[in-house]
MARBA-3410 file (N, C-alpha, C, O; in Angstrom, 1 decimal):
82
0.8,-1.2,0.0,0.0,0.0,0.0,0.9,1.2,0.0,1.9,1.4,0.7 ~ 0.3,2.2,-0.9,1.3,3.2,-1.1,0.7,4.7,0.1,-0.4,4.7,0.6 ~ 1.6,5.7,0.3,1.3,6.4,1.3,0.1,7.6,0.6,-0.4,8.3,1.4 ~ -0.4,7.7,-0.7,-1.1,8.3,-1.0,-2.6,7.5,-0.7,-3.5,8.2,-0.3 ~ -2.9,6.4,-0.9,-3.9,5.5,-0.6,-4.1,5.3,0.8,-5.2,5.5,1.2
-3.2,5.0,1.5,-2.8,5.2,3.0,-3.7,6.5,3.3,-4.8,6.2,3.7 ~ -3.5,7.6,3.3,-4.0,8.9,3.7,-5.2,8.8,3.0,-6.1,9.2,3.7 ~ -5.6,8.6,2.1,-7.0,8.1,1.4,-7.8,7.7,2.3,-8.6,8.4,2.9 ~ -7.4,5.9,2.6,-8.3,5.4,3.8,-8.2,6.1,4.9,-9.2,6.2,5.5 ~ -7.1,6.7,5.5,-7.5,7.4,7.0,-8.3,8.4,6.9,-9.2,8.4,7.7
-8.1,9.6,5.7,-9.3,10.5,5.7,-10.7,10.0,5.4,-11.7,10.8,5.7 ~ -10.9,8.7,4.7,-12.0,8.5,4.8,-12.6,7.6,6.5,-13.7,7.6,6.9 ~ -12.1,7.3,6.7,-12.4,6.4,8.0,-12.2,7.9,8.9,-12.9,7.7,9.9 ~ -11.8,8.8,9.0,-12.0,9.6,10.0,-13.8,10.3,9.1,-14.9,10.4,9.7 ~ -13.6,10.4,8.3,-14.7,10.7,7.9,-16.5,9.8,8.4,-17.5,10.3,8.9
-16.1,8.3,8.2,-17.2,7.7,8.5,-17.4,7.5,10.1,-18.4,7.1,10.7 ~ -16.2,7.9,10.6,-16.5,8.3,12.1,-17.2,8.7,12.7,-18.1,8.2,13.4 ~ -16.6,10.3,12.3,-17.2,11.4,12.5,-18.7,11.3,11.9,-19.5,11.2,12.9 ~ -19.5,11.3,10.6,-20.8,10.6,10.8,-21.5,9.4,11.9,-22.6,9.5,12.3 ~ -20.9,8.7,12.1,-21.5,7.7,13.3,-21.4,8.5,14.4,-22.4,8.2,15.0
-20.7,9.4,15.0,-20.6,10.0,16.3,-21.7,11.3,16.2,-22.0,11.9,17.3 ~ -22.3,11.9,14.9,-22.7,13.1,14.8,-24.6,12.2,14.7,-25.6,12.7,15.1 ~ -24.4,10.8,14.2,-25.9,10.2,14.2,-25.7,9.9,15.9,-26.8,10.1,16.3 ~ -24.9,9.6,16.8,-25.3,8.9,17.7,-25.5,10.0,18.7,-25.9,9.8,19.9 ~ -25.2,11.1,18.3,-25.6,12.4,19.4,-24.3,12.9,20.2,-24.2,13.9,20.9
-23.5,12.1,20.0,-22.0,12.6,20.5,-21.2,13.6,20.0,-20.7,13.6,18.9 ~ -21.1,14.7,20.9,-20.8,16.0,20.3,-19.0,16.1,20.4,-18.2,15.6,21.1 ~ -18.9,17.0,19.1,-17.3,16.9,19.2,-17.1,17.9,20.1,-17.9,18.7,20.6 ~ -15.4,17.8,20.4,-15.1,18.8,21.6,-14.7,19.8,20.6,-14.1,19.5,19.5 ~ -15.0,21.4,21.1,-15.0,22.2,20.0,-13.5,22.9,21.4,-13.2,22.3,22.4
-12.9,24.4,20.8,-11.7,25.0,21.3,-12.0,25.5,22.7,-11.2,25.8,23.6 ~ -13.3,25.8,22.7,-13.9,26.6,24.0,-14.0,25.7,25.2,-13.4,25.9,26.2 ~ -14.8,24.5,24.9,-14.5,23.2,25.8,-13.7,22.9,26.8,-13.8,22.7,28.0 ~ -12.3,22.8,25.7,-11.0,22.3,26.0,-10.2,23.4,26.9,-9.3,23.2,27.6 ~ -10.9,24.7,26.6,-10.1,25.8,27.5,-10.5,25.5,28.5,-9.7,25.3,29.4
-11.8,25.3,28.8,-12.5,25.8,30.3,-12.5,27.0,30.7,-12.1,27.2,31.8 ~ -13.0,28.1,29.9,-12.9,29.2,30.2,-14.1,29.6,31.3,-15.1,28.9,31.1 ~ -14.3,30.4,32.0,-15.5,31.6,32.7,-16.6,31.3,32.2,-17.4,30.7,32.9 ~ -16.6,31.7,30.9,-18.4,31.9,30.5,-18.6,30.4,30.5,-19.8,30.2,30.3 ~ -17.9,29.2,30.6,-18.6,28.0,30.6,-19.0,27.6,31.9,-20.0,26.9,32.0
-18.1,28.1,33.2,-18.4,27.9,34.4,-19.8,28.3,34.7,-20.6,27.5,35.2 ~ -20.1,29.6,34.2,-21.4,30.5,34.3,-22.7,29.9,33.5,-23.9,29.9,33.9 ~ -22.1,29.2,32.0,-23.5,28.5,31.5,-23.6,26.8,32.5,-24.5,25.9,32.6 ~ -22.7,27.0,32.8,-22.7,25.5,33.4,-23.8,25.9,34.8,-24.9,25.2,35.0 ~ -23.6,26.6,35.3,-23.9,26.8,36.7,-25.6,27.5,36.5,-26.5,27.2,37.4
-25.9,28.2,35.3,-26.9,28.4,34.8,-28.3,27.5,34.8,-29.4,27.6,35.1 ~ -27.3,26.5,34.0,-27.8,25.1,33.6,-28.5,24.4,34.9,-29.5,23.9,35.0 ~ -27.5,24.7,35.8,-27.7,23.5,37.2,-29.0,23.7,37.6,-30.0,22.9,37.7 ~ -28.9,24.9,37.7,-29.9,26.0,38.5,-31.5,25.6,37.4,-32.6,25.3,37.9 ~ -31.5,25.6,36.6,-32.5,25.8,35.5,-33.3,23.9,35.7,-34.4,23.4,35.6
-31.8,23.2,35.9,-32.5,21.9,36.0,-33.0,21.5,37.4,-34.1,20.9,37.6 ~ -32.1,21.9,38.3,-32.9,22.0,40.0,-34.5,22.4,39.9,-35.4,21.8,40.5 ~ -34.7,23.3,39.2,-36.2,24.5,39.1,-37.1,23.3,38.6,-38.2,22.9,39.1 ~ -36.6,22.7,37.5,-37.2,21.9,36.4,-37.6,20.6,37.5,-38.8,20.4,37.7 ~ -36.6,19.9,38.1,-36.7,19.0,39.0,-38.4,19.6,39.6,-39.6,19.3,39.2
-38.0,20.4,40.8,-39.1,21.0,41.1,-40.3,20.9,40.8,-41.2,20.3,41.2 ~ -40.0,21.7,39.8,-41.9,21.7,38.6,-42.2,19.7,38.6,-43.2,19.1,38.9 ~ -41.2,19.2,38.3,-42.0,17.9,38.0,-42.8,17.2,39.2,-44.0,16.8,39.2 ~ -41.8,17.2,40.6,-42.2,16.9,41.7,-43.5,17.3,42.3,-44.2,16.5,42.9 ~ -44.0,19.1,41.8,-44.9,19.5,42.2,-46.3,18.8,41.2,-47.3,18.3,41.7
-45.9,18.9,39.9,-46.7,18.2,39.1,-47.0,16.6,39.5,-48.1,16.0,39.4 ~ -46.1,16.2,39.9,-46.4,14.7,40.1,-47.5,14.2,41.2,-48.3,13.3,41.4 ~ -46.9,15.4,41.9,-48.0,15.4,43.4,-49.3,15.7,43.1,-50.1,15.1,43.9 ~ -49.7,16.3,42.4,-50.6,16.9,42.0,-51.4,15.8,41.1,-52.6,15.5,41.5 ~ -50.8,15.3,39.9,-51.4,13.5,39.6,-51.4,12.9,40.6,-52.4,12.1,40.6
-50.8,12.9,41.4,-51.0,11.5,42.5,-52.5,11.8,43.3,-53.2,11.0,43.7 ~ -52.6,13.2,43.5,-53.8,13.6,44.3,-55.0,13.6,43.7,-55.9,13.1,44.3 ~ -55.1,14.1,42.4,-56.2,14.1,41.8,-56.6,12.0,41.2,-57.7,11.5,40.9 ~ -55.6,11.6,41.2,-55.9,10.2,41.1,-56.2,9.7,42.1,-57.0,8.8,41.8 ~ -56.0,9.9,43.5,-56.5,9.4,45.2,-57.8,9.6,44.8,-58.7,8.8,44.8
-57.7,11.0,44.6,-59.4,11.8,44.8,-60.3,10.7,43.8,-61.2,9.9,44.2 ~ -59.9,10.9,42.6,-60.3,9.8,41.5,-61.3,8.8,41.4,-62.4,8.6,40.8 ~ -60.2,7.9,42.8,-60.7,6.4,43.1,-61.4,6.7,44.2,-62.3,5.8,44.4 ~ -61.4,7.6,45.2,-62.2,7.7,46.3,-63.5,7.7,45.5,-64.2,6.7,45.4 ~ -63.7,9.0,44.8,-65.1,9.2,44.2,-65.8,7.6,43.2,-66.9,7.0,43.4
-65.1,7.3,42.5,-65.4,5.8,42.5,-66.1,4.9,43.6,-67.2,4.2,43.6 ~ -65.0,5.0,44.5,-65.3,3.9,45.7,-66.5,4.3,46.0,-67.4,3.5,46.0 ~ -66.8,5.9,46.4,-68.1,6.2,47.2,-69.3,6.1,46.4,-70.4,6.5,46.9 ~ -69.3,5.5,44.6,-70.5,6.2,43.6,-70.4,3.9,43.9,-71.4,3.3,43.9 ~ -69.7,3.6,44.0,-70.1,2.0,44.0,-70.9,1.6,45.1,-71.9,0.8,45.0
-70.4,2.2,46.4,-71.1,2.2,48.1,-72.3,2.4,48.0,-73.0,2.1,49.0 ~ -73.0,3.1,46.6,-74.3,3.8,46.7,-75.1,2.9,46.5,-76.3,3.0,46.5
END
C-alpha cells in the first residue's frame, strides 16, 4: 500500500467516524471546551440551576397526579357504596 492510498483510507475512515458520532448524538469537543474558560463555568452553573427548578416543577406536578388520582378512586369507591 502506497502512502497516498494510506492517507485516502484514513481521511475516509476519519470521515465515517465522524458521521457515526454526529448520528449517535456525540458532540465533538470544539476550542472553548478544551479551555475551560468563565463563560462556561457561568452556563454550566446556569444550567444547574434551571435543571434543579425543572426537577421542582416535575415533583410538584407529580404530586398533584397522584392527588387528583386518590381523589379519582375515592369518588369511585363512594359512587359503588351507593
Amino acid at each position: 500500500m502506497r502512502a497516498p492510498e494510506f492517507i485516502l483510507i484514513l481521511i475516509s475512515m476519519m470521515f465515517v467516524f465522524s458521521i457515526i458520532r454526529h448520528k449517535m448524538g456525540i458532540p465533538a469537543r470544539s476550542m472553548r471546551q478544551m479551555r475551560g474558560g468563565p463563560e462556561d463555568s457561568q452556563e454550566t452553573l446556569r444550567l444547574r440551576q434551571e435543571v434543579g427548578e425543572l426537577k421542582e416543577r416535575i415533583k410538584v406536578l407529580e404530586r398533584i397526579a397522584v392527588e387528583k388520582e386518590d381523589t379519582l378512586s375515592r369518588q369511585i369507591e363512594q359512587l359503588r357504596d351507593q
